[in-house]
C-alpha positions as CSV (number, residue, x, y, z in Angstrom):
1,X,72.7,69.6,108.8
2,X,75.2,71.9,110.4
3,X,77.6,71.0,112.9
4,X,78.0,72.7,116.0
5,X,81.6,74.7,117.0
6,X,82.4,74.0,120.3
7,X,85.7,76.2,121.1
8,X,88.2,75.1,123.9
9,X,90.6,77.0,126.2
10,X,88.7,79.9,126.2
11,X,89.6,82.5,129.0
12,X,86.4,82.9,130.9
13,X,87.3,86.6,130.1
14,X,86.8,86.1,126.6
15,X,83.8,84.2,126.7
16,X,82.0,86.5,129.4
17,X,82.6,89.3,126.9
18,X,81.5,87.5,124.3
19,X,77.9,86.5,125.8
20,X,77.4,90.2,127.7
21,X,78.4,91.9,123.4
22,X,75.3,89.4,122.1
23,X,73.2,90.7,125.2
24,X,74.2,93.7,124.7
25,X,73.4,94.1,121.0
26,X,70.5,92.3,121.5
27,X,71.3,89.5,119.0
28,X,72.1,85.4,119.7
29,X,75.7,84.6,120.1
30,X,75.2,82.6,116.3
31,X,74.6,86.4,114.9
32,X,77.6,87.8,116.5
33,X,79.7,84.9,116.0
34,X,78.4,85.3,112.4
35,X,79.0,88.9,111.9
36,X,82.7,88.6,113.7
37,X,83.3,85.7,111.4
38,X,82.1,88.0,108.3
39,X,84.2,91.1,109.3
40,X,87.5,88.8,109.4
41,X,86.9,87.6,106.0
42,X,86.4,90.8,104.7
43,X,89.0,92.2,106.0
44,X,92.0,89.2,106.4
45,X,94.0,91.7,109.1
46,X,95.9,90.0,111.4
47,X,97.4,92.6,114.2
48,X,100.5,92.0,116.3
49,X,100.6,92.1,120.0
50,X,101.7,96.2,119.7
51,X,99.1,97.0,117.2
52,X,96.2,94.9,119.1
53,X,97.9,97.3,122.2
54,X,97.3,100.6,120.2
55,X,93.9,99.7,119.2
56,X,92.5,98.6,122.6
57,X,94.1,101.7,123.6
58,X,92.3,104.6,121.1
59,X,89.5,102.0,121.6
60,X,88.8,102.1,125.3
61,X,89.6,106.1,125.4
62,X,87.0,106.9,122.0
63,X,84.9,103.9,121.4
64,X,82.3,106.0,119.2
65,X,85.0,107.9,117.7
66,X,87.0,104.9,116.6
67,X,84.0,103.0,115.5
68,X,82.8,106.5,113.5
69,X,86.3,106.5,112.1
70,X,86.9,103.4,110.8
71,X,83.4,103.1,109.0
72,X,84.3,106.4,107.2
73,X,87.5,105.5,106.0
74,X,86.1,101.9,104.5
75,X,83.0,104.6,102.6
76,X,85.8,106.9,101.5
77,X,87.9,103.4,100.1
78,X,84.8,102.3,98.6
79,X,83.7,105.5,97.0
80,X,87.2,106.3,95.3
81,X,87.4,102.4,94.1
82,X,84.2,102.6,92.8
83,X,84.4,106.2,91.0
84,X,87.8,104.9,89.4
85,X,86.5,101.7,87.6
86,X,83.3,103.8,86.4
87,X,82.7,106.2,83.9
88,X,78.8,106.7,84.6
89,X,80.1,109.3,87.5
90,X,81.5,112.5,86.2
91,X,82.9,114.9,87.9
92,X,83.9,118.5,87.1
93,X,87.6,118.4,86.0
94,X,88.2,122.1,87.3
95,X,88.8,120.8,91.3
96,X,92.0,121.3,92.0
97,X,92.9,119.0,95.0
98,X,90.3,116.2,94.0
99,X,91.5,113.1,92.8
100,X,88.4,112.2,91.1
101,X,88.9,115.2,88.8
102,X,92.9,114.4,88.7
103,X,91.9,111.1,87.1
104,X,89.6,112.6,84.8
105,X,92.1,115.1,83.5
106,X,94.3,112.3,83.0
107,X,91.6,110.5,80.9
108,X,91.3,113.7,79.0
109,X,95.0,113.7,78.2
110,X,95.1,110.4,77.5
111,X,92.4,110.6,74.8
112,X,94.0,113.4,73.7
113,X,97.4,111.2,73.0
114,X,95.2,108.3,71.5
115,X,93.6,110.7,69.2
116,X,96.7,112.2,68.2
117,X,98.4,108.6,67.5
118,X,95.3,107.8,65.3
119,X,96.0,111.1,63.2
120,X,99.9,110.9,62.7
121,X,101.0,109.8,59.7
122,X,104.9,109.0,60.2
123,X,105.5,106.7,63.1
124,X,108.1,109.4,64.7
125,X,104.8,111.6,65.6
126,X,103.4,109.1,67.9
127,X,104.2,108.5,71.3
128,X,103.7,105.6,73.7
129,X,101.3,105.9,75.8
130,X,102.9,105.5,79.6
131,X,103.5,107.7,82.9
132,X,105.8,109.9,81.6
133,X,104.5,110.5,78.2
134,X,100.8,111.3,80.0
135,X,102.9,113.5,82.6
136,X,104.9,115.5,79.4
137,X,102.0,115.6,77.4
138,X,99.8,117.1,80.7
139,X,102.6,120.2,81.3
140,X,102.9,120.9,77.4
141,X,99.2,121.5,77.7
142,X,99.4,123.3,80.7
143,X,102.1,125.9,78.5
144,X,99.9,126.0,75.9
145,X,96.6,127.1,78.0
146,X,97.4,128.3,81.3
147,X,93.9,127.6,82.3
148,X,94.6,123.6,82.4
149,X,95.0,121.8,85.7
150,X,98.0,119.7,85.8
151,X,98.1,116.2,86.9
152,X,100.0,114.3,89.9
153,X,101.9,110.9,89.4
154,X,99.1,109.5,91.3
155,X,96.4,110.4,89.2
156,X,98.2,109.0,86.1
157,X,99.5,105.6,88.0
158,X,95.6,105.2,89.2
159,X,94.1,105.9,85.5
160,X,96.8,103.5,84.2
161,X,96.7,100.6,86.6
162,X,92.6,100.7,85.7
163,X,92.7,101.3,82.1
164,X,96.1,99.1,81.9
165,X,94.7,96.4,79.0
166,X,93.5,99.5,77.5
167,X,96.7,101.8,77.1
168,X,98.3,98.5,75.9
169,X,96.1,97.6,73.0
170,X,96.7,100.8,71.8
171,X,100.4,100.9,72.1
172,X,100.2,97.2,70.6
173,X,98.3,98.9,67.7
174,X,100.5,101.2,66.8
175,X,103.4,99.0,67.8
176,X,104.7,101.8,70.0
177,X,107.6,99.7,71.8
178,X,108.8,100.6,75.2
179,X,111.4,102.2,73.6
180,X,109.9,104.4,71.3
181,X,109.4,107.8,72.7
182,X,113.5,107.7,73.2
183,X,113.7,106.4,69.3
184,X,112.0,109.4,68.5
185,X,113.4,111.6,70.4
186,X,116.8,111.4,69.0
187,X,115.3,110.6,65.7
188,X,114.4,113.8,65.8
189,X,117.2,115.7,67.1
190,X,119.2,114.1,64.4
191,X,117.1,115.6,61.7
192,X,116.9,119.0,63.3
193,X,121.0,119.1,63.1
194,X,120.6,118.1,59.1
């Protein structure tokens, strides 16, 4: 059995609009009521009185506009969330400004690094796996082959904040410490003054 919401001190406004959006739509107040409800828990946005201003402003001047707008953005949200936690969607590393391929040149390096970590024998050859080490070993590459695409900050920060448990059971593995690449660093700048 379900009970009934009866809402109070309404502005007759409000609840003119209300009925005249059902009629409009062609769906019972219930189904609107249930969509707005559904939309607010998606979404949890509470507005001030300026933004609500602003809105009901680009609003009233480009309803379809707006409406077109904000449904593309959520898609666009969407897509990149969904591409980032997936591998099943591939995407030709060779696009330059798309960071889709950013992130999967950074996987790239960072298998690269893993690889290399598995293969060094003295401890001094391996590097932690983190932003800067990805970001080094990215422009290294990138003097090595010209042709390679280098990566932003925010294609490394997205690839590690998804692959975060990842990166640090291999770094546990190896027990490459936060401090490492420095150790090694001047470990080897010592021995190259010997």
């Amino acid at each position: 059995m379900t009970k009934s919401i009866k809402i109070s001190n309404l502005e007759e406004t409000v609840k003119d609009d209300f009925v005249k959006t059902a009629k409009e739509l062609n769906i019972t107040q219930k189904e609107l009521f249930d969509d707005m409800w559904n939309t607010y828990k998606l979404f949890k946005i509470k507005f001030n009185v300026e933004e609500k201003e602003q809105f009901n402003n680009v609003i009233s001047t480009f309803p379809d506009l707006f409406t077109k707008r904000i449904k593309n953005t959520i898609k666009k949200l969407n897509e990149r969330l969904s591409w980032s936690s997936s591998n099943e969607n591939e995407t030709d590393i060779k696009y330059r400004n798309s960071s889709k391929s950013g992130f999967n040149r950074v996987k790239i390096f960072v298998d690269e690094m893993m690889k290399h970590n598995e293969d060094a024998k003295e401890w001094y050859d391996k590097k932690r796996i983190n932003q800067k080490s990805i970001f080094d070993h990215a422009k290294e590459r990138k003097l090595v082959e010209s042709n390679i695409l280098a990566v932003g900050h925010s294609s490394i920060k997205q690839y590690i904040s998804v692959n975060k448990i990842m990166i640090e059971e291999h770094n546990k593995k190896h027990g490459l410490s936060k401090d490492h690449n420095l150790k090694t660093h001047y470990f080897k700048m010592k021995e190259s003054e010997v």
